[in-house]
TORMAR-29343 format. One record per residue (C-alpha): residue in one letter; x, y, z. Coordinates in Angstrom, 1 decimal, decimal comma, padded with zeros to 4 digits, always signed. Example, Ala and Ser with C-alpha at 12.3 -4.5 7.8 and 13.67 -1.06 7.14 Angstrom:
<pts>
PT;a;+012,3;-004,5;+007,8
PT;s;+013,7;-001,1;+007,1
</pts>
This chain:
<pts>
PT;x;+116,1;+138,0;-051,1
PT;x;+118,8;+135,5;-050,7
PT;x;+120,1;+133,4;-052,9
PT;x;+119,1;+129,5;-052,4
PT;x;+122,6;+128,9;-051,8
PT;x;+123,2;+131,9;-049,7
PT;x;+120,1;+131,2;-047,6
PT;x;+121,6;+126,6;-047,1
PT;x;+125,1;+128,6;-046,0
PT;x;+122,9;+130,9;-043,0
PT;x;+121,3;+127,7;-042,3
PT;x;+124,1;+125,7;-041,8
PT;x;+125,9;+128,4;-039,7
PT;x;+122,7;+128,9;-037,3
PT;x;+121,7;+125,5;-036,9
PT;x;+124,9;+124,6;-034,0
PT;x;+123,7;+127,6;-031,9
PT;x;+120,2;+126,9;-032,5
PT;x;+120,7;+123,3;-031,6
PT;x;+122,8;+124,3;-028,6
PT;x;+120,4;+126,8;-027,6
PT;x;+117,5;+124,3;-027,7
PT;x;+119,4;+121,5;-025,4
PT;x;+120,7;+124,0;-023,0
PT;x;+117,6;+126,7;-022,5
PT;x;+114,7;+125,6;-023,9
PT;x;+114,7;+122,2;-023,2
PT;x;+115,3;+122,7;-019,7
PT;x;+112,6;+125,5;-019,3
PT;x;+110,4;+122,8;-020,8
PT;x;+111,1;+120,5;-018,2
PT;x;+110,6;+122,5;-015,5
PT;x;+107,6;+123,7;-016,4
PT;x;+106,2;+119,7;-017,1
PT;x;+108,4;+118,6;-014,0
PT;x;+105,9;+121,4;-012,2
PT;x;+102,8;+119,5;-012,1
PT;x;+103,9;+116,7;-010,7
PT;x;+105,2;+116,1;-006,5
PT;x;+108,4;+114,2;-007,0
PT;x;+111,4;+113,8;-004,6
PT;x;+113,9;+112,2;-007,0
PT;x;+113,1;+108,2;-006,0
PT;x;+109,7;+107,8;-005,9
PT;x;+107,5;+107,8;-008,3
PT;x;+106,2;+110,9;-009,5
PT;x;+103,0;+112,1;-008,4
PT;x;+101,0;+114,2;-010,6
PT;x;+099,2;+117,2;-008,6
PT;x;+098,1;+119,6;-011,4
PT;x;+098,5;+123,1;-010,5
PT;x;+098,5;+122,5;-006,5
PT;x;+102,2;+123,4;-006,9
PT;x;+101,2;+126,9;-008,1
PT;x;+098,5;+127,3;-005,5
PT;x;+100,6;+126,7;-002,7
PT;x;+103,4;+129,2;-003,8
PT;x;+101,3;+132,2;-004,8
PT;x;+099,0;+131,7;-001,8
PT;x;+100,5;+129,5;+001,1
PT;x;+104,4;+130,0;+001,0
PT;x;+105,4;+133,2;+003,0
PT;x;+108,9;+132,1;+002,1
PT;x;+108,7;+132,4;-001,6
PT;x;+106,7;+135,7;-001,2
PT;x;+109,7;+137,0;+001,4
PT;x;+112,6;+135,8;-001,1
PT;x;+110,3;+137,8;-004,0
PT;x;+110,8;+140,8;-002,4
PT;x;+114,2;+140,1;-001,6
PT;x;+115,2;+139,6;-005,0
PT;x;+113,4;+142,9;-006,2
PT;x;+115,6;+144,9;-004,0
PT;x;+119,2;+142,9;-004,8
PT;x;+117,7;+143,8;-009,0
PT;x;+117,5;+147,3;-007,9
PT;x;+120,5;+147,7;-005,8
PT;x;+122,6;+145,5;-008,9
PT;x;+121,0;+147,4;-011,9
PT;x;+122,5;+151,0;-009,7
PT;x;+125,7;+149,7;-009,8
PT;x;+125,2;+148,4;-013,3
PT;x;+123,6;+150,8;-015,1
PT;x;+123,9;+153,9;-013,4
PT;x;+127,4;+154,0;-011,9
PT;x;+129,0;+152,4;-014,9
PT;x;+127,0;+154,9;-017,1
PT;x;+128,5;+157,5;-015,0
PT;x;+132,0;+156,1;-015,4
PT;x;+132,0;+155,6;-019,2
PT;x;+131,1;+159,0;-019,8
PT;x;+133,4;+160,3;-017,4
PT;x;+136,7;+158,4;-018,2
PT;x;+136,0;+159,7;-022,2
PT;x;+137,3;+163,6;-020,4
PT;x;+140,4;+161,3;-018,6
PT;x;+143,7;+161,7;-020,9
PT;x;+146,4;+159,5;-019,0
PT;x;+145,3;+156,4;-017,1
PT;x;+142,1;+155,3;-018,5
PT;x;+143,4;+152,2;-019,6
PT;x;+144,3;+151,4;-016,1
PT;x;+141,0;+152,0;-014,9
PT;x;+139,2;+150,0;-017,6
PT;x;+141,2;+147,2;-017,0
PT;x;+141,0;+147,7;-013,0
PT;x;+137,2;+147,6;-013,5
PT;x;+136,9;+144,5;-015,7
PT;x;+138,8;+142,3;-013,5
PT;x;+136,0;+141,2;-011,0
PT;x;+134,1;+140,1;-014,0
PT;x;+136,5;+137,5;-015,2
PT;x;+137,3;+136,6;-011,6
PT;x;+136,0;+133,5;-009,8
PT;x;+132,6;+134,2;-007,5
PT;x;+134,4;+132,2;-005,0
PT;x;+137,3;+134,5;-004,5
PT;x;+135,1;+137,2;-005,0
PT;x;+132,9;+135,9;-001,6
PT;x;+136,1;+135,6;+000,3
PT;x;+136,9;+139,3;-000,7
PT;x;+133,9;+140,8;+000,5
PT;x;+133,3;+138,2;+003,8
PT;x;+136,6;+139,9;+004,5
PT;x;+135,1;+143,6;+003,6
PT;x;+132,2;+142,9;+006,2
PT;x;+133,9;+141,4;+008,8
PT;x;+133,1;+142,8;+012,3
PT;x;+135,3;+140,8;+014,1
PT;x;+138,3;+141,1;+013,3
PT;x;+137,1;+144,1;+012,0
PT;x;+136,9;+144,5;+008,1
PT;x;+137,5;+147,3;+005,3
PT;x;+134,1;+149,2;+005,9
PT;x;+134,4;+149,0;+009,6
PT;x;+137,9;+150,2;+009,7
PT;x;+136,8;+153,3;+007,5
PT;x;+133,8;+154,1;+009,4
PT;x;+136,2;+153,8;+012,6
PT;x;+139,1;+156,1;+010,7
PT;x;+136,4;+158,9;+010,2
PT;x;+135,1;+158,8;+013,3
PT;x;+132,0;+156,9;+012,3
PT;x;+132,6;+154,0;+014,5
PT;x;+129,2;+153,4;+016,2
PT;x;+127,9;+152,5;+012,2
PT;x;+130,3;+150,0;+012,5
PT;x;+128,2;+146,6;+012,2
PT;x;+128,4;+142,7;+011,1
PT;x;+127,3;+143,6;+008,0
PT;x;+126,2;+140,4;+006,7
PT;x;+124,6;+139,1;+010,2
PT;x;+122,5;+141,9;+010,6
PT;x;+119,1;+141,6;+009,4
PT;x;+119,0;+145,0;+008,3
PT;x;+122,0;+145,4;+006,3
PT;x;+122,7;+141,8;+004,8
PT;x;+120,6;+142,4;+002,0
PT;x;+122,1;+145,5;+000,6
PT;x;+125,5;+144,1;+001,8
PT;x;+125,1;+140,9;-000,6
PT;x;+123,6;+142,6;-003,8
PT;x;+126,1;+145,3;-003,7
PT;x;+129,4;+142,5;-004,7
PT;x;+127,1;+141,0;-007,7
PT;x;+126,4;+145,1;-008,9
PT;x;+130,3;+145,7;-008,6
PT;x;+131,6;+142,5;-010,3
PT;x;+129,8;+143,4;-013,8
PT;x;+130,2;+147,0;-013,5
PT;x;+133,3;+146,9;-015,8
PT;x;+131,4;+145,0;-018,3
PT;x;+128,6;+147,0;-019,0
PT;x;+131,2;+150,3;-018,1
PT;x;+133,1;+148,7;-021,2
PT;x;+130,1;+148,2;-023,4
PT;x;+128,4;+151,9;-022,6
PT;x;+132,0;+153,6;-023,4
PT;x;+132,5;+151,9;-026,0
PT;x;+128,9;+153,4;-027,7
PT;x;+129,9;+157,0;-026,5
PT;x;+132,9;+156,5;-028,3
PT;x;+130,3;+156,2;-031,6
PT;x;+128,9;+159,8;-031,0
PT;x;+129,5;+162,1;-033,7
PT;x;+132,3;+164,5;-032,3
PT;x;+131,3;+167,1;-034,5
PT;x;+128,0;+167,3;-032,9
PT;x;+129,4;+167,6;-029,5
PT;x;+131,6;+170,5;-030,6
PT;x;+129,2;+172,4;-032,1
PT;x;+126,8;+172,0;-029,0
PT;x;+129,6;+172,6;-026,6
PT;x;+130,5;+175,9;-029,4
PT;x;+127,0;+177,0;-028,8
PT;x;+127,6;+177,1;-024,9
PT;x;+126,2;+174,1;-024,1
PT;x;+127,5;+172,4;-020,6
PT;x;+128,6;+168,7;-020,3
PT;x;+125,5;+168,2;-018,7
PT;x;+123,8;+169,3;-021,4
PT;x;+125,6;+167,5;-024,5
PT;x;+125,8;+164,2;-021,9
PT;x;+121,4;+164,3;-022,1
PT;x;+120,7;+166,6;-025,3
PT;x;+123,3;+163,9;-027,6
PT;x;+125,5;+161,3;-026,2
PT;x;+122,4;+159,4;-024,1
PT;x;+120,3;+159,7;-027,1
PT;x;+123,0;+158,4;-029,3
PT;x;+123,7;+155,2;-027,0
PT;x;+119,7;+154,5;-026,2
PT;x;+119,6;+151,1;-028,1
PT;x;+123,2;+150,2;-026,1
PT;x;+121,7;+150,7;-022,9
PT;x;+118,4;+149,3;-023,4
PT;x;+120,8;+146,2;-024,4
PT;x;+122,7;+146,3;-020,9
PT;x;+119,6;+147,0;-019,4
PT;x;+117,9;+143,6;-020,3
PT;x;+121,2;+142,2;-020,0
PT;x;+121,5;+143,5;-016,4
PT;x;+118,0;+143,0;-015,4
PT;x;+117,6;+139,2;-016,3
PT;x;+121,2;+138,0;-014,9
PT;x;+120,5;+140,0;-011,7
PT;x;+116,9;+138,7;-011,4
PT;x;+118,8;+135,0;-012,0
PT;x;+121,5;+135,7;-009,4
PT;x;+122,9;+133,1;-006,9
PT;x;+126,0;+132,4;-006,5
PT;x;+127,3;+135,4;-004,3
PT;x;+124,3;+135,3;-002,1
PT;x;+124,9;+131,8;-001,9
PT;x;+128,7;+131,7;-000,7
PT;x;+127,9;+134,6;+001,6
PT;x;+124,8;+134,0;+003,5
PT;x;+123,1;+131,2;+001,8
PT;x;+120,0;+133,3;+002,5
PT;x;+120,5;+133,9;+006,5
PT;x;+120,0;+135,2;+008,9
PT;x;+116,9;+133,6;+008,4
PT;x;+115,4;+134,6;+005,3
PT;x;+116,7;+138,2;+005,5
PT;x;+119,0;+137,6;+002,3
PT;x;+117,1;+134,6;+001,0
PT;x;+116,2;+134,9;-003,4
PT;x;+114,0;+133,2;-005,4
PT;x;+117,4;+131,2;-006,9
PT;x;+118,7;+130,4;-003,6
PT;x;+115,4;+129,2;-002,4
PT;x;+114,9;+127,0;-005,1
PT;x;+118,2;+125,5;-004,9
PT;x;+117,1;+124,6;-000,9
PT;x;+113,8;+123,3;-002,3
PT;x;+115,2;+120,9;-004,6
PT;x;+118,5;+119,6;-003,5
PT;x;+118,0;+119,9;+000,7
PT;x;+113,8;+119,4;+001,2
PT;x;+114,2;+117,0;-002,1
PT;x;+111,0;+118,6;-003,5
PT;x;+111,7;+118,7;-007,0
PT;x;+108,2;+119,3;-008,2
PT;x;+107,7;+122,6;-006,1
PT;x;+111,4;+123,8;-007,4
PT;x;+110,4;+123,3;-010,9
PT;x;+107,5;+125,8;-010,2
PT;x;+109,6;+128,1;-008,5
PT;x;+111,7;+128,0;-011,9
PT;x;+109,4;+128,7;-014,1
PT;x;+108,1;+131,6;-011,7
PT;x;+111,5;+133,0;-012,8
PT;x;+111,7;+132,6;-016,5
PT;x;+108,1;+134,1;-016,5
PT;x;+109,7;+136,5;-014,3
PT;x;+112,3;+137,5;-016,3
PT;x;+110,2;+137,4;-019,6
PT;x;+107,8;+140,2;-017,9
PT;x;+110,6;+142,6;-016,7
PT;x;+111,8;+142,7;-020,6
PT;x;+108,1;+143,4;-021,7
PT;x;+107,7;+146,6;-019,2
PT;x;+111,1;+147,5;-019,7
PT;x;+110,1;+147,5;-023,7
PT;x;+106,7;+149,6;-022,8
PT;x;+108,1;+151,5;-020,8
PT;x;+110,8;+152,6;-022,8
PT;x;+108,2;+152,7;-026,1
PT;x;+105,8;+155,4;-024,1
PT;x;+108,5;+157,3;-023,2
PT;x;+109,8;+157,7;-026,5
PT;x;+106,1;+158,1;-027,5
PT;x;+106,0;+161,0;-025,3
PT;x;+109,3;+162,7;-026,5
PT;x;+108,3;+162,4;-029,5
</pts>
């Protein structure tokens, strides 16, 4: 136990972040979800409606259901980039000698980069006409038939606007996952890699166990910002062609600020903290049966 004069210090030091953290999250959450039971448009009085709100987007909205789906598949194409690519690079720049610095920094850039300049970069990536980076390398290999405007194509815009938000945090969570690897024992990997054992073998036998808890922690990290992503989509499509590249975020911010329907967006919010809140409870179970299993 703590001291009484230990325990008034970690009061005093928590209470500005808590304090911060109620005005800025939780008061705002809690507004929503009161601002959700009521119709309001931002002049008129509000209107309370009880859960009609609710009813109408889990049952008549084909546009929230459409975006839904939509923002599943920009989670899964972000948390590839995110978790499995910059797992890959971590692990492999610890065998790099020379340059590894260069490629850290290289990689952390787009993080601390503006999204705007980031959505002129890749509108300039997809362009069709005058013909952009991906369209010049599928003409250079003789691939030019794939050639395609990537973000005005129903079938490609969707992939074509997760992929920028997977690649701008890449370095970050690259950063955080080397960083952990860095923490594995050495002599353990010598005496594994003594015994015979393959960089396969040490990578999944000791360094992944080692860094579980850190990627667990990017994983949450990850999931929850990509399942509250907007901005990119935003600047590049704003959710056309039609609702091919439309999210939940996006089509809240159209629900509230363009149809004035304030109550409906509110519900849509709360959809995603509730959302969010359930993808770190399975990604917890899933993670605890699995070690249940090994174990």
């Amino acid at each position: 136990m703590l001291p009484h004069r230990s325990r008034l210090s970690v009061l005093v030091f928590l209470l500005p972040p808590l304090a911060l953290y109620v005005i800025a999250v939780l008061f705002p959450i809690l507004q929503s979800l009161v601002l959700s039971f009521f119709q309001w448009d931002g002049i008129t009085d509000m209107e309370f409606v009880g859960i009609d709100n609710y009813i109408r987007m889990l049952t008549r909205d084909d546009i929230f259901w459409k975006a839904f789906g939509n923002a599943l598949v920009y989670l899964a194409v972000c948390l590839f980039f995110q978790l499995g690519v910059s797992l890959f690079v971590a692990n492999l720049l610890t065998y790099v000698g020379r340059g590894k610095e260069v490629v850290k920094t290289l990689l952390l850039l787009p993080a601390i980069i503006s999204t705007v300049a980031i959505s002129f970069l890749f509108q300039e990536i997809y362009s069709f006409e005058p013909s952009g980076l991906i369209n010049q390398i599928l003409e250079f290999v003789g691939l030019g038939n794939l050639a395609t405007p990537w973000l005005s194509n129903v079938d490609t815009v969707l992939v074509a606007v997760s992929a920028p938000e997977g690649w701008r945090f890449l370095g970050l969570y690259m950063l955080i996952l080397y960083a952990a690897i860095l923490a594995v024992p050495k002599e353990l990997e010598e005496a594994a890699r003594l015994d015979g054992a393959s960089s396969w073998r040490v990578f999944t036998e000791i360094r992944f166990p080692y860094i579980r808890p850190v990627w667990i922690t990017t994983m949450i990290m990850a999931t929850t910002y990509s399942l509250r992503g907007f901005d990119i989509p935003y600047l590049l499509t704003n959710g056309g062609p039609g609702q091919s590249s439309e999210l939940l975020t996006t089509y809240m911010f159209k629900t509230a600020f363009r149809s004035t329907d304030f109550g409906y967006a509110s519900t849509i919010s709360v959809f995603i903290v509730v959302e969010c809140i359930v993808a770190v409870g399975l990604i917890f179970l899933l993670l605890r049966r699995r070690s249940d299993v090994t174990s």
